[in-house]
N, CA, C and O of each residue as an XYZ file, in Angstrom:
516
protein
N       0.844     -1.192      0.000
C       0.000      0.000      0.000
C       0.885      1.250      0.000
O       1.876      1.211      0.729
N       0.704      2.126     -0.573
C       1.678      3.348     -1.097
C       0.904      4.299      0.152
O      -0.194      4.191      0.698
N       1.998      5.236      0.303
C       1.417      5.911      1.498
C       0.903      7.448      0.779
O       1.541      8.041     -0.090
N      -0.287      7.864      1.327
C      -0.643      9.542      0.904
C       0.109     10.558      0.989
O       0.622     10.745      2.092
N       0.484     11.731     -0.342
C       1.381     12.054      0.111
C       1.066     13.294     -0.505
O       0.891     13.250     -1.723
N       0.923     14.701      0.227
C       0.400     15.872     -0.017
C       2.014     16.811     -1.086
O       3.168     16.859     -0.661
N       1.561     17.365     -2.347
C       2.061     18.160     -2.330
C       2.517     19.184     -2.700
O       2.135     19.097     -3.867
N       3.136     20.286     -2.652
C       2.967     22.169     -1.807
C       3.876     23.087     -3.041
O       5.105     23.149     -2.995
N       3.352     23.523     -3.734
C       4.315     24.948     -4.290
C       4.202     25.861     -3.982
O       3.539     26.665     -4.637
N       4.881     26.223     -2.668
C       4.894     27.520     -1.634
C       4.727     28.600     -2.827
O       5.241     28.153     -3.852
N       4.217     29.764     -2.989
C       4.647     30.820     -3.197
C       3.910     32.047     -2.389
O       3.000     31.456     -1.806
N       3.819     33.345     -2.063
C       3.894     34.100     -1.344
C       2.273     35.235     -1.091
O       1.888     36.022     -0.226
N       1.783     34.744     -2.310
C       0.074     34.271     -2.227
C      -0.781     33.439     -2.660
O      -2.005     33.573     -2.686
N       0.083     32.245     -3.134
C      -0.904     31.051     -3.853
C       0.243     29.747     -3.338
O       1.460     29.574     -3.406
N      -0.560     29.236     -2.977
C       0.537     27.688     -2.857
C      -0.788     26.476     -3.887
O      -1.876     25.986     -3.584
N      -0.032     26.433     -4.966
C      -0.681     24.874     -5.684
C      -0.262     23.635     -4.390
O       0.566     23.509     -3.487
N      -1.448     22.852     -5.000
C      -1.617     21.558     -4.135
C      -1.672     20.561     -4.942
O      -2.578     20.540     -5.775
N      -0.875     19.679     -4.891
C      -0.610     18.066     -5.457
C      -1.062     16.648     -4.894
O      -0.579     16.716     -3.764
N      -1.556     15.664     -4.953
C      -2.058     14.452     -4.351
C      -1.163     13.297     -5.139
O      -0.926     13.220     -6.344
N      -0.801     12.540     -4.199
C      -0.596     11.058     -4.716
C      -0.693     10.021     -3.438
O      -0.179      9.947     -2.322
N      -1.441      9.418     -4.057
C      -1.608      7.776     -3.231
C      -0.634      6.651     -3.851
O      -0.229      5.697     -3.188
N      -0.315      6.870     -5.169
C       0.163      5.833     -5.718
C       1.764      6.340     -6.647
O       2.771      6.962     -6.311
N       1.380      5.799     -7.699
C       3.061      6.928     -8.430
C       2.663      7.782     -9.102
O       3.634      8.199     -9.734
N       1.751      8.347     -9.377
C       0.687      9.376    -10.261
C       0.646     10.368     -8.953
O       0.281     10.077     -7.814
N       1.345     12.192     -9.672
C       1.091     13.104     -8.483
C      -0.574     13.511     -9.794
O      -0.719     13.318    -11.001
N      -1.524     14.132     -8.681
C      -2.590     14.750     -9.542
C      -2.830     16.130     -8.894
O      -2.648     16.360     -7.698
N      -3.241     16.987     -9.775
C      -3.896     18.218     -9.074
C      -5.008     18.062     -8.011
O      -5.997     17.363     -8.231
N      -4.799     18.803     -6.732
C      -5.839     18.901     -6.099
C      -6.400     20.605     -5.303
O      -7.172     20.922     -4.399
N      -5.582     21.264     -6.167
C      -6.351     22.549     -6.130
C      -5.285     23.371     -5.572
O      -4.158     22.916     -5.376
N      -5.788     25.183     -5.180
C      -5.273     25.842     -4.761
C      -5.530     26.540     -3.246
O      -6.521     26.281     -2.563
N      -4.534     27.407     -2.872
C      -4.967     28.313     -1.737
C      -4.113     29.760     -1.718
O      -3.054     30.137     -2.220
N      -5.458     30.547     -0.609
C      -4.058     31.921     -0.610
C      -3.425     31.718      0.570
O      -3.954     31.101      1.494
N      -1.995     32.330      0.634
C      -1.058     31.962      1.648
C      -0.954     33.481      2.053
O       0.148     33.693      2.557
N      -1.696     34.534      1.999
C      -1.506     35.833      1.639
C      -1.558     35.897      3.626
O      -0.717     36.430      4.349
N      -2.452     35.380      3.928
C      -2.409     35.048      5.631
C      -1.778     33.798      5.592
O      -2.515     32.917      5.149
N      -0.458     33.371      5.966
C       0.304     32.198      6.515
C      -0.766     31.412      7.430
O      -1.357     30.454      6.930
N      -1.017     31.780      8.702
C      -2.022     31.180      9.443
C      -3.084     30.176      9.086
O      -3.285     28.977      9.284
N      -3.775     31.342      8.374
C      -5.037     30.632      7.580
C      -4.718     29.800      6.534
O      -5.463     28.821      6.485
N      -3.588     29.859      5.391
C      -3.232     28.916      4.984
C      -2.726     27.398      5.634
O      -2.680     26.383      4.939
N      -2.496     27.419      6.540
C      -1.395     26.331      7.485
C      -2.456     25.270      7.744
O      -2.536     24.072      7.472
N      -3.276     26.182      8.396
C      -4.725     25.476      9.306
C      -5.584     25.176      8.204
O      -6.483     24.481      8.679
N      -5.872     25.413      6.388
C      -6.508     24.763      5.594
C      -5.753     23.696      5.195
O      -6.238     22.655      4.753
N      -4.487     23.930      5.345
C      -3.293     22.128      5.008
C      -3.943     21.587      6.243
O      -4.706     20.734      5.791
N      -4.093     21.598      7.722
C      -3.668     20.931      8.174
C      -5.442     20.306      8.260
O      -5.720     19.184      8.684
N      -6.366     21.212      7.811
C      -7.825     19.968      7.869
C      -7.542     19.177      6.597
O      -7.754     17.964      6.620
N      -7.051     19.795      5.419
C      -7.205     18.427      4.140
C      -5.891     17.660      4.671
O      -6.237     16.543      4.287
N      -4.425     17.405      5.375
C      -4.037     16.715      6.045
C      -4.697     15.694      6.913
O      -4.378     14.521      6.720
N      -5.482     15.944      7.747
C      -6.623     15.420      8.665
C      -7.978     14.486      7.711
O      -8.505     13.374      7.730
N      -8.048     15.482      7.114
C      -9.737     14.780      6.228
C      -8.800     13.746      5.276
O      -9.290     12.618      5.215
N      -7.855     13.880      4.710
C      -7.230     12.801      3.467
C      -6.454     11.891      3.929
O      -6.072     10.941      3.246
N      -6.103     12.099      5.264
C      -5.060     10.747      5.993
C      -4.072     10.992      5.236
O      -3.757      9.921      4.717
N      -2.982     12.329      4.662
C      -2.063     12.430      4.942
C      -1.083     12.141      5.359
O      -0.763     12.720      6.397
N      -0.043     11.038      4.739
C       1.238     10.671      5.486
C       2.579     11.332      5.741
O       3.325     11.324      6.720
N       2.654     11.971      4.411
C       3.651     12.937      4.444
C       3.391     13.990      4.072
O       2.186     14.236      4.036
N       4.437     15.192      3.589
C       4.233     15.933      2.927
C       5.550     16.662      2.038
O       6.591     16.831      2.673
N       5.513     17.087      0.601
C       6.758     17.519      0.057
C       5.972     18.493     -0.263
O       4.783     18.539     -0.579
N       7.089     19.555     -0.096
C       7.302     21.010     -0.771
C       7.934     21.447     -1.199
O       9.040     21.205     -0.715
N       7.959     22.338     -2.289
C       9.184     22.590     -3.442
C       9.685     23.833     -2.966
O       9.014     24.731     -2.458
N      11.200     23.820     -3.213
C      12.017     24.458     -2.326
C      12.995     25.083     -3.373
O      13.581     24.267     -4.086
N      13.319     26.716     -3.619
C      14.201     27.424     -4.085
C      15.264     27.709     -3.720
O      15.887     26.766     -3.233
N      15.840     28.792     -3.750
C      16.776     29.234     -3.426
C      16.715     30.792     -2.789
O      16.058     31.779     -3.119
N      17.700     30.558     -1.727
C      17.880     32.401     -1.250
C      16.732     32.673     -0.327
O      16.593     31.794      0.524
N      15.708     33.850     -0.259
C      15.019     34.078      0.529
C      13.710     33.825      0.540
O      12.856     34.088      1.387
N      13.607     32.982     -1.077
C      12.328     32.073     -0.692
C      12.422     30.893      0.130
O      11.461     30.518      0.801
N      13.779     30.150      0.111
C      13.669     28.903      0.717
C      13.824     29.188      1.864
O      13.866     28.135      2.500
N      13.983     30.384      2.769
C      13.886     30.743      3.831
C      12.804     30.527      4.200
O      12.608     29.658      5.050
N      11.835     31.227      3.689
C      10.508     31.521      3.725
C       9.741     29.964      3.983
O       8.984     29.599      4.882
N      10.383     29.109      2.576
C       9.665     27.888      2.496
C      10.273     27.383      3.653
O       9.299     27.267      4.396
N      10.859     27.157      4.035
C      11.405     26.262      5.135
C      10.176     26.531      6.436
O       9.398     25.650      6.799
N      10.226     28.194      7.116
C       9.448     28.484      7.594
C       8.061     27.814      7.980
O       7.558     27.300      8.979
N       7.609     28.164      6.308
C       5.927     27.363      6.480
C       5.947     26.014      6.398
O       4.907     25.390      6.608
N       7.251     25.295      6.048
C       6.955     24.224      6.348
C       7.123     23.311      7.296
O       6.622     22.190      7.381
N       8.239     24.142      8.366
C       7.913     23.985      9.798
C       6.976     23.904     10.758
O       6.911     23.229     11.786
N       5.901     25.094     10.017
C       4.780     25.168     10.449
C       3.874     23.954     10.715
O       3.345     23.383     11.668
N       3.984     23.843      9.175
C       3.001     22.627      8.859
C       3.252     21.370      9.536
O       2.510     20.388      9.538
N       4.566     21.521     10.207
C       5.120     20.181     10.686
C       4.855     19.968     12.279
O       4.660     18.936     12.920
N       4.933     21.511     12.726
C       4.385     21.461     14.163
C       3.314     21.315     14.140
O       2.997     20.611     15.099
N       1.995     21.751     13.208
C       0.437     21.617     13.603
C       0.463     20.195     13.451
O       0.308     19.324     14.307
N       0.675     20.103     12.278
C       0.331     18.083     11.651
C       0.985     17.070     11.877
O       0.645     15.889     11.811
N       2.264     17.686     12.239
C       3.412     16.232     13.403
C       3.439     15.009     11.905
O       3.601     13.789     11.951
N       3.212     15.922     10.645
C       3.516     15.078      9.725
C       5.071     14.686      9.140
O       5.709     15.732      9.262
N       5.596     14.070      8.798
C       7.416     14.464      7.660
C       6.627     15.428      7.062
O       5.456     15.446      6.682
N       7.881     16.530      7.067
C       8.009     17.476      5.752
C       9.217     17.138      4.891
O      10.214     16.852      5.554
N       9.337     17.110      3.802
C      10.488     16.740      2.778
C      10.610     18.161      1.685
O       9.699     18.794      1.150
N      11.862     18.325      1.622
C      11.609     19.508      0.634
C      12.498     18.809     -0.449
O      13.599     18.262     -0.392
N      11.616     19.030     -1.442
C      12.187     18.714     -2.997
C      12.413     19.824     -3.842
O      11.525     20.669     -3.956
N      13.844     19.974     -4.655
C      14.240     21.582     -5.571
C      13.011     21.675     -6.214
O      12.136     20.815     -6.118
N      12.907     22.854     -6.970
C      11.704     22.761     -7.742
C      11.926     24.056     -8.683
O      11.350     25.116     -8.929
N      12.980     23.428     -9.031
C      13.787     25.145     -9.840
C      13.227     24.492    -11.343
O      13.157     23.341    -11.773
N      12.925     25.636    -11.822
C      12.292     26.060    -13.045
C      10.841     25.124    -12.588
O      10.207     25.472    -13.585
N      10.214     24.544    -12.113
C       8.715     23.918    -11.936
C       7.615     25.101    -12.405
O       6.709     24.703    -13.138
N       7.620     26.102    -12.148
C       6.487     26.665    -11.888
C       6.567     27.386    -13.861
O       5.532     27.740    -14.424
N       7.688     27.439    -14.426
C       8.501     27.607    -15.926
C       7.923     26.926    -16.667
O       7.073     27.278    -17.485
N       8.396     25.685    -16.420
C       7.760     24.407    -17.009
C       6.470     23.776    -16.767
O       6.095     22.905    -17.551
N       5.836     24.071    -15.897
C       4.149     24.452    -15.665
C       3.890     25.191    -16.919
O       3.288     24.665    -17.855
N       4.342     26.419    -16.949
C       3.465     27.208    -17.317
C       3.981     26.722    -19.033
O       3.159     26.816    -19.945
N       4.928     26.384    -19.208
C       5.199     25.948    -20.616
C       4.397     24.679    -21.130
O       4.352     24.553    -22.354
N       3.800     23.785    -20.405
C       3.084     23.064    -20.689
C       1.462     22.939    -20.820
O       0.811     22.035    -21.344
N       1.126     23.843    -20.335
C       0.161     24.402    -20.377
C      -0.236     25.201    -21.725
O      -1.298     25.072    -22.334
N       0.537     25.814    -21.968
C       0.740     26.743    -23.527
C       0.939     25.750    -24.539
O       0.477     26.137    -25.613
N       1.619     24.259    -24.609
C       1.655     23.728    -25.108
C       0.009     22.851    -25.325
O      -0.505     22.538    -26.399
N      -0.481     22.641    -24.074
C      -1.675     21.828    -24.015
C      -3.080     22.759    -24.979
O      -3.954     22.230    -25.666
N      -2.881     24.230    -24.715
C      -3.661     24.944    -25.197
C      -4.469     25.651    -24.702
O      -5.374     26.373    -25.121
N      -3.790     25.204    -23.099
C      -5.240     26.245    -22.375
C      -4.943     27.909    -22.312
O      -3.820     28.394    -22.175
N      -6.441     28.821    -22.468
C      -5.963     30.042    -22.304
C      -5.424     30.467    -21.293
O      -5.430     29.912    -20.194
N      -4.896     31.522    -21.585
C      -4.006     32.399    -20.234
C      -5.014     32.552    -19.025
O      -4.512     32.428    -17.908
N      -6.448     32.819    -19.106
C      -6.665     32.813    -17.556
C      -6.743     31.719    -16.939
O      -6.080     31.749    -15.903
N      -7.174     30.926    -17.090
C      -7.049     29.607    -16.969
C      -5.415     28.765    -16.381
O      -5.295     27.940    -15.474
N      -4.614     29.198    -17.051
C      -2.741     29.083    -17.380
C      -2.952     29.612    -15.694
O      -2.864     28.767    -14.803
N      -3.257     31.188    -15.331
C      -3.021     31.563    -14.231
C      -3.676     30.957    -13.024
O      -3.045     30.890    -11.969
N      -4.787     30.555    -13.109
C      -5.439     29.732    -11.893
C      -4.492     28.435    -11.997
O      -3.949     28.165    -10.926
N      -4.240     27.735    -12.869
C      -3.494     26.764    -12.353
C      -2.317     26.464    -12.268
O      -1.867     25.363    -11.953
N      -1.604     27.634    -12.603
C       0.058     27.048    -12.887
C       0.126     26.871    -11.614
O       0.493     25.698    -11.672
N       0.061     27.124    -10.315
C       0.626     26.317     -8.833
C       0.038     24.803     -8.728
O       0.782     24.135     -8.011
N      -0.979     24.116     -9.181
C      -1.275     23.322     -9.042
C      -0.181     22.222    -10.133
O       0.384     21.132    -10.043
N      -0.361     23.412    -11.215
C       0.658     22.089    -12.014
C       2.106     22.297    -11.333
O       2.778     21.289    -11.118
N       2.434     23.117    -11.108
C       3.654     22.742    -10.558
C       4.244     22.277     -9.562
O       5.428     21.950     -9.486
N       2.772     22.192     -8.101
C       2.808     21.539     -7.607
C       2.768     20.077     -7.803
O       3.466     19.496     -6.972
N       2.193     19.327     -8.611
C       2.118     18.136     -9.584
C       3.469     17.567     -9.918
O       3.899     16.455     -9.612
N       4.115     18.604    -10.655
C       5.737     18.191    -10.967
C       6.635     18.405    -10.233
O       7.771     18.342    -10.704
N       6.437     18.765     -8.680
C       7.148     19.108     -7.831
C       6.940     17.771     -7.008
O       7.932     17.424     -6.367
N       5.918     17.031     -6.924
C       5.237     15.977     -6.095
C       6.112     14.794     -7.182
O       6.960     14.081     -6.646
N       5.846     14.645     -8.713
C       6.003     13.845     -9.233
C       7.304     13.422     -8.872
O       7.622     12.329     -8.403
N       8.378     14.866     -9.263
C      10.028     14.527     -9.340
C      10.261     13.810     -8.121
O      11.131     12.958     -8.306
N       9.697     13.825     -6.605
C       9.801     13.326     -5.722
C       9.531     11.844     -5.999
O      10.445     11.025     -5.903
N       7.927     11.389     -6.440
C       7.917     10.280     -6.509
C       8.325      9.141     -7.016
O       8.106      7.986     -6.652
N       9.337      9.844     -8.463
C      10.261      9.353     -9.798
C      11.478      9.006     -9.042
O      12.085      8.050     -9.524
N      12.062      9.598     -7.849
C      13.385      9.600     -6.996
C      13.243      8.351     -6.365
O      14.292      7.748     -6.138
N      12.055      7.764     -5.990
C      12.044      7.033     -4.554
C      12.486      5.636     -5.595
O      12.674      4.527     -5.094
């Protein structure tokens, strides 16, 4: 049985959200992080409601990965879940390049590029193990 595994493309008002139970990461939506708080405590009920085993978050460089580290401390004290941080340099690039490739319009492109890149941020993790 493959364990649930949430996961996170921090950014500084939208964090995309990724799911995998198995070796397939899938979209499972977005949030604003614009309040840290209120973001933390909506991870930590879909943590709770999805049986959540772990969690990966994609991690930059410089004073975002500061940042990311931060919230994902957070997330680690409310939910007493693993946090794992996986690079995720150019992800959110290559989101959005695939998307342009797939054909969807630009507003559309903008609601989801965190989710897809949360997706390929979850995947590269699950391709490693």
């Amino acid at each position: 049985m493959f364990n649930k595994i949430l996961g996170i493309d921090f950014g500084l008002s939208q964090a995309g959200l990724s799911f995998s139970d198995g070796l397939l990461a899938q979209p499972f939506g977005s949030l604003k992080t614009v309040d840290i708080d209120k973001a933390i405590a909506e991870i930590a009920k879909i943590v709770e409601k999805q049986g959540i085993d772990k969690i990966v978050i994609g991690i930059s460089e410089r004073d975002m990965a500061r940042k990311t580290k931060q919230f994902g401390e957070k997330i680690k004290n409310i939910t007493g879940k693993q946090v794992i941080y996986q690079d995720e340099t150019l992800t959110s690039f290559e989101a959005k390049q695939a998307m342009i490739k797939s054909g969807k319009p630009r507003k559309k492109r903008r609601s989801e590029e965190h989710q897809v890149a949360a997706c390929m941020i979850l995947q590269d993790f699950l391709d490693s193990l």
